[in-house]
One Martini backbone bead per residue (centre of mass of N, CA, C, O) as a GRO file, in nm:
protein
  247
    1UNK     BB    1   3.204   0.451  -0.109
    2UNK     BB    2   3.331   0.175  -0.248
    3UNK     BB    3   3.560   0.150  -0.464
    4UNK     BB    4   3.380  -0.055  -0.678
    5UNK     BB    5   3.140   0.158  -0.651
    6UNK     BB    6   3.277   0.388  -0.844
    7UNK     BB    7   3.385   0.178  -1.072
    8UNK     BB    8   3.077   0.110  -1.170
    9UNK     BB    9   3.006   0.390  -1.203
   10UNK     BB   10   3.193   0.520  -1.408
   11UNK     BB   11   3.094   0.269  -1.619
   12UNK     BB   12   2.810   0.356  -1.611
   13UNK     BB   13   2.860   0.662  -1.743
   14UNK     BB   14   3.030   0.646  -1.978
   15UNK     BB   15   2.755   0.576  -2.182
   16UNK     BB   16   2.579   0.859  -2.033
   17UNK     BB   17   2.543   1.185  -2.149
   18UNK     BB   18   2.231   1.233  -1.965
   19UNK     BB   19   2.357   1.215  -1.672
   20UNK     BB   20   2.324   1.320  -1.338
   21UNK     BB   21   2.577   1.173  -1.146
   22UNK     BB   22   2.435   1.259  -0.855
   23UNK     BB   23   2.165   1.077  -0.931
   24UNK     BB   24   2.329   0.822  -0.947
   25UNK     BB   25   2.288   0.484  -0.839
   26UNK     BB   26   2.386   0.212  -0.752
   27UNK     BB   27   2.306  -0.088  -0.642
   28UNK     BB   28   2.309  -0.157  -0.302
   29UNK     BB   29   2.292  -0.479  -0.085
   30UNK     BB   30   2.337  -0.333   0.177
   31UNK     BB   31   2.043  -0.176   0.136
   32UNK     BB   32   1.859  -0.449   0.187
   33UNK     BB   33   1.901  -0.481   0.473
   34UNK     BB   34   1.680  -0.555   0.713
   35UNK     BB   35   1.605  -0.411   0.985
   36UNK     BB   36   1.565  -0.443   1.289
   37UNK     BB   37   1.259  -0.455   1.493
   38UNK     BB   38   1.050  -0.354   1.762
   39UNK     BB   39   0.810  -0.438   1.631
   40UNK     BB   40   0.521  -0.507   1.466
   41UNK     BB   41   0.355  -0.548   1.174
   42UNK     BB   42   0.172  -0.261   1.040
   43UNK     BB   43  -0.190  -0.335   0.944
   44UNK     BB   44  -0.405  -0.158   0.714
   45UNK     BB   45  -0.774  -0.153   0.658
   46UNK     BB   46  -0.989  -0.192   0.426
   47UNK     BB   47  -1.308  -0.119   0.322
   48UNK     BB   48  -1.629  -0.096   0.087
   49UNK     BB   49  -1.879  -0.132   0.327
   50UNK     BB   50  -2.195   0.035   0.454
   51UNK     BB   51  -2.349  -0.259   0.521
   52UNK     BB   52  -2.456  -0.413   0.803
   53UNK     BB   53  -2.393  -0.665   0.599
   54UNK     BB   54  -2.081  -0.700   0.538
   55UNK     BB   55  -1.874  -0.911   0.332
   56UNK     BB   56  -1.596  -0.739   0.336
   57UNK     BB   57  -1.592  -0.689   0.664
   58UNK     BB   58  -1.573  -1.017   0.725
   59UNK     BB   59  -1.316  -1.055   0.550
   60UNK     BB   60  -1.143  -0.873   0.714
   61UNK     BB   61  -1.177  -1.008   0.987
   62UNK     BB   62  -1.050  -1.252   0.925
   63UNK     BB   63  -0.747  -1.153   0.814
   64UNK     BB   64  -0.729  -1.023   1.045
   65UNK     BB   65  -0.702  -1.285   1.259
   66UNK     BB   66  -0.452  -1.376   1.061
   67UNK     BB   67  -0.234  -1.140   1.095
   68UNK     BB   68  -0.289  -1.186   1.426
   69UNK     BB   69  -0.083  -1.493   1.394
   70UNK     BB   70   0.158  -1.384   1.238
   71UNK     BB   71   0.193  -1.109   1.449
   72UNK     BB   72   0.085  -0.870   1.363
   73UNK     BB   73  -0.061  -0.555   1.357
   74UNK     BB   74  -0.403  -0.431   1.370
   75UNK     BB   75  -0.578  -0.176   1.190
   76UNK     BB   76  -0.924  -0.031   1.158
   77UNK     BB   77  -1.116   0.119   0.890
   78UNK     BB   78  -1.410   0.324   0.880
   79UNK     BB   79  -1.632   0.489   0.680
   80UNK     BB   80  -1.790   0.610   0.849
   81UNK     BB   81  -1.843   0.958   0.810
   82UNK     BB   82  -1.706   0.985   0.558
   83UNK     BB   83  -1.649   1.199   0.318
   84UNK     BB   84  -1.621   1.333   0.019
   85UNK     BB   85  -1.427   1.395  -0.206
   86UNK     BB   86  -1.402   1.790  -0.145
   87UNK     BB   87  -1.670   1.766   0.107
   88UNK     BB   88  -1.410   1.873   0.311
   89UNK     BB   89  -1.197   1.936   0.524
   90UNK     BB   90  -0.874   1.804   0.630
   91UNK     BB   91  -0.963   1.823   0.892
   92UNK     BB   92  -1.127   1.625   0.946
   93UNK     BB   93  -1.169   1.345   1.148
   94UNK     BB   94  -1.178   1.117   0.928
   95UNK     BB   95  -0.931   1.215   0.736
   96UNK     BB   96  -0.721   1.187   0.985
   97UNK     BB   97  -0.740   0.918   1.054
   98UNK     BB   98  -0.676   0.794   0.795
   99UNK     BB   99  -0.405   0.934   0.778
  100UNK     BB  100  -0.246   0.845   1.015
  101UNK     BB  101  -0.288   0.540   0.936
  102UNK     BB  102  -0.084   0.556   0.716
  103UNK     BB  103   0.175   0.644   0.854
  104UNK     BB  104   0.163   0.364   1.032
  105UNK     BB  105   0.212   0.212   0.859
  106UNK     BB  106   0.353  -0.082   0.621
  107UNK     BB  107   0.065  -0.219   0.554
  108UNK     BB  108  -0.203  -0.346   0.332
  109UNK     BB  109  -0.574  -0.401   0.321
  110UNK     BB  110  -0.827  -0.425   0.021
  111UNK     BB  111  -1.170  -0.431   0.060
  112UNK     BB  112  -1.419  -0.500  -0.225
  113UNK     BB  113  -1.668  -0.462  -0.360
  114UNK     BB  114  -1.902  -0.535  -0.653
  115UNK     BB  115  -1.982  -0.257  -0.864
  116UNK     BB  116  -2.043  -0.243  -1.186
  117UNK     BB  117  -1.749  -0.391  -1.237
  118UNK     BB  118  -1.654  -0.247  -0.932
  119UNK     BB  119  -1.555  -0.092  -0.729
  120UNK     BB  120  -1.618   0.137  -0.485
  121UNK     BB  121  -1.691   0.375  -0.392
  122UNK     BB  122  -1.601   0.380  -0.079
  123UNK     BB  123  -1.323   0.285  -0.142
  124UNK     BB  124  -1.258   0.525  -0.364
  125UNK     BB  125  -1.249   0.755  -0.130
  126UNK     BB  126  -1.052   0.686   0.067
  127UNK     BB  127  -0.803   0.665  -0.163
  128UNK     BB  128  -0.854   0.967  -0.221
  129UNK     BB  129  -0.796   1.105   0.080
  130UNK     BB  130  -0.480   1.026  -0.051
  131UNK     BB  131  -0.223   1.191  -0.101
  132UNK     BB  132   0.069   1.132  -0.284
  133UNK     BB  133   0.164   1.429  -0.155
  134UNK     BB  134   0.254   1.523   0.193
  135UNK     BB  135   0.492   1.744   0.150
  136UNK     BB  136   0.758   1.518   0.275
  137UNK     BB  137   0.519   1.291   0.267
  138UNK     BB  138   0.423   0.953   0.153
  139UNK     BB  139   0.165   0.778   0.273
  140UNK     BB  140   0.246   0.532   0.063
  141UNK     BB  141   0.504   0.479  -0.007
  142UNK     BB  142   0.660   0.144   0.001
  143UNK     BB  143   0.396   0.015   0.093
  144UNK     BB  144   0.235  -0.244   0.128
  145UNK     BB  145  -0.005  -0.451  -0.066
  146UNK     BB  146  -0.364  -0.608  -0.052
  147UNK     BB  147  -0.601  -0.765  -0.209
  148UNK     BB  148  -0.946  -0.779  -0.205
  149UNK     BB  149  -1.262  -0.949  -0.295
  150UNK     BB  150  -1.671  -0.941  -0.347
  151UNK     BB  151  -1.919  -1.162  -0.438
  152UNK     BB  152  -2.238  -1.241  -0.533
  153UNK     BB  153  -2.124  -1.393  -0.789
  154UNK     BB  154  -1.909  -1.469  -0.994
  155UNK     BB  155  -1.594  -1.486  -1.040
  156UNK     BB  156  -1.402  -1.189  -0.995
  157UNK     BB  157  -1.119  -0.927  -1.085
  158UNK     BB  158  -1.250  -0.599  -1.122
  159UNK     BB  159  -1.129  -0.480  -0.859
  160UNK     BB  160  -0.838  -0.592  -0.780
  161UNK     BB  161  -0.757  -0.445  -1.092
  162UNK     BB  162  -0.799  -0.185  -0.975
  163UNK     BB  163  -0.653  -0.190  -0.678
  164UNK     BB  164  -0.371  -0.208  -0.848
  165UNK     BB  165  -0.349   0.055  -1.003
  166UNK     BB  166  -0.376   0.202  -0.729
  167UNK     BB  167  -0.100   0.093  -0.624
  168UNK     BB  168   0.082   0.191  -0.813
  169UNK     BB  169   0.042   0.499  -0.802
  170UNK     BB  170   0.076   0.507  -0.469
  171UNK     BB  171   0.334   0.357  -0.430
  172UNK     BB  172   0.271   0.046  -0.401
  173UNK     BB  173   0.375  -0.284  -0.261
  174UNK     BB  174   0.242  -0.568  -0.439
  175UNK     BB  175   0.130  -0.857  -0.408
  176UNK     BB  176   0.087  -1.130  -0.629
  177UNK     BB  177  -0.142  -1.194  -0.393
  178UNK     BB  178  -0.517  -1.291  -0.413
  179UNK     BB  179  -0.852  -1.203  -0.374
  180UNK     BB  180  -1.175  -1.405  -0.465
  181UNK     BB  181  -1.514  -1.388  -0.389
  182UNK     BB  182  -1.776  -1.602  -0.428
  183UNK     BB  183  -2.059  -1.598  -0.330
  184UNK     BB  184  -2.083  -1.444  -0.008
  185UNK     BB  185  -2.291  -1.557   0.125
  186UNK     BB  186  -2.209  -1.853   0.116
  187UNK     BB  187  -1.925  -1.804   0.299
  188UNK     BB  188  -2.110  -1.729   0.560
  189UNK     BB  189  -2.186  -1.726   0.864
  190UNK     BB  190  -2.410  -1.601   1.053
  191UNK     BB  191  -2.156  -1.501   1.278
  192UNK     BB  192  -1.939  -1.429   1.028
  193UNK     BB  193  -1.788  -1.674   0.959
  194UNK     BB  194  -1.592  -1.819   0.762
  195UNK     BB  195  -1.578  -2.092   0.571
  196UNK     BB  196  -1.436  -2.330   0.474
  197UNK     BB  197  -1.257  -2.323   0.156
  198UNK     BB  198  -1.057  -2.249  -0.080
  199UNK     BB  199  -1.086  -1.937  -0.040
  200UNK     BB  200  -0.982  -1.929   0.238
  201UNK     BB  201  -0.717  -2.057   0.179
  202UNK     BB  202  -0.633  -1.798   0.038
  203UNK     BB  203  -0.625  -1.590   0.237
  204UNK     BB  204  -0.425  -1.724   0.417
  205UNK     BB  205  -0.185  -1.659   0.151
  206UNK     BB  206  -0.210  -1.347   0.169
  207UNK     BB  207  -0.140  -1.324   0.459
  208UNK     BB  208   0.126  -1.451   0.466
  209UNK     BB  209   0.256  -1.274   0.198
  210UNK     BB  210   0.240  -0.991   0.367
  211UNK     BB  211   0.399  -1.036   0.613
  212UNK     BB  212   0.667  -1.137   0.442
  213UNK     BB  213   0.698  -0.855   0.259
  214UNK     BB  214   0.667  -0.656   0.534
  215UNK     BB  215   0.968  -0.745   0.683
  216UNK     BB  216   1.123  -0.704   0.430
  217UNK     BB  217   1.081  -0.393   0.346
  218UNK     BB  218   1.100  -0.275   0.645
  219UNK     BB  219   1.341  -0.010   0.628
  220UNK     BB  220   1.384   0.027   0.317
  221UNK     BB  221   1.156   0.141   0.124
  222UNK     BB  222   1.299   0.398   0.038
  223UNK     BB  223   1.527   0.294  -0.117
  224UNK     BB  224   1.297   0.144  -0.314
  225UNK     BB  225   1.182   0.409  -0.403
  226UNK     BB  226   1.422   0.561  -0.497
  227UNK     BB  227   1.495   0.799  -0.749
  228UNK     BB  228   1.642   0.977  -0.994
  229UNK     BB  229   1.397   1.208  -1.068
  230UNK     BB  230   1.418   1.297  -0.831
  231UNK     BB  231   1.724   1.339  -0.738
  232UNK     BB  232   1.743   1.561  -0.971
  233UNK     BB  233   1.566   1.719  -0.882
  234UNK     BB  234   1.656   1.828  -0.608
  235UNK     BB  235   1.911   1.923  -0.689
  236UNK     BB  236   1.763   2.183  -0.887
  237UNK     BB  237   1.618   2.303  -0.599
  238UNK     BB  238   1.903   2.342  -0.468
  239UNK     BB  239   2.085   2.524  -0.650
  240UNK     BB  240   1.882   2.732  -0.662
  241UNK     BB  241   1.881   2.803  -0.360
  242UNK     BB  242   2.147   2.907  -0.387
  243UNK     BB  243   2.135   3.098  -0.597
  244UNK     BB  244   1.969   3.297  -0.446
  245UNK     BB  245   2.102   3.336  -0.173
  246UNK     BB  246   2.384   3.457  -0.355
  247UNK     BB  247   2.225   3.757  -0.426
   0.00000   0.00000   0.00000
């Protein structure tokens, strides 16, 4: 740590006598600069509805479209087949596709229909079956993501607001733009392309927001979601085990 970072922190520390030294850190500027990546951004889509027609599924594959004109890698997770949380073990072939997804991912895309005023049942177990902690690896913590919603009828938020809510849980990167696709019937061609229209220029700008906070965030994510009781609980973790093994 540079002499100026040093006595930044021990001015910052003169008058904190609650903090533990050792877990507390200043931010430091260079360790924002995101490197260079051999990969293109790679980001993981979920939809909400296994409806044949699914207007869910076909406004990702349009974004899908999209983000793979922007540069992205792009896989999408179909829930076809998925068990509901708890009602299969971890084993399952469709929860390891998933959480395998989850870690290989970069940035995300949730797109759900409103069902009675909320996300989908479809939607919310797939998330369900993302646990917080994965051992030593958070499978979605600092990962970038964009919500996106369809409505049958007029334009509502309470998808796209509760899939916010749920990724500030997963402790993921939201970014501040969204879609919401109203009386999405009207809005998609017999062969499933989305039409010209306001809506569409939205998800356009969702989708180029997402690739660009992707590009920032990946290769920092960790230090940016680094906290001092995380690291305070880890010393105390670390202290006890030096503790047991010396007896």
């Amino acid at each position: 740590m540079a002499k100026s970072s040093l006595t930044q922190r021990a001015s910052a520390l003169s008058d904190l006598p609650n903090i533990v030294d050792e877990a507390f850190e200043v931010p430091d500027p260079a360790m924002l600069s995101s490197p260079n990546a051999d990969h293109k951004p790679r980001i993981l889509m979920l939809y909400g509805s296994l409806r044949e027609r699914s207007y869910s599924r076909l406004l990702t594959f349009e974004a899908q479209r999209l983000l793979e004109a922007f540069g992205a890698e792009v896989k999408i997770f179909h829930a076809n087949g998925l068990p509901l949380p708890n009602d299969a073990p971890d084993t399952h072939p469709k929860v390891v596709e998933l959480r395998e997804l989850m870690l290989w991912s970069e940035g995300q895309v949730w797109t759900s229909p409103e069902r009675h005023g909320a996300m989908s049942a479809v939607m919310k177990a797939q998330i369900d079956w993302i646990p917080l902690p994965g051992g030593a690896i958070r499978p979605t913590q600092g990962r970038t993501l964009a919500v996106m919603q369809v409505s049958g009828g007029s334009q509502s938020f309470n998808a796209v607001n509760q899939m916010r809510i749920l990724g500030r849980w997963m402790r993921m990167v939201t970014i501040p733009n969204q879609s919401s696709v109203a009386k999405a019937w009207q809005e998609f061609e017999e062969g499933g392309r989305m039409k010209p229209s306001s809506y569409y220029d939205r998800v356009v700008d969702v989708m180029e927001e997402l690739v660009k906070f992707t590009l920032v965030n990946r290769g920092i994510a960790g230090y940016l979601t680094s906290r001092y009781s995380e690291r305070k609980q880890a010393g105390i973790r670390q202290a006890e085990q030096v503790d047991t093994t010396s007896v």
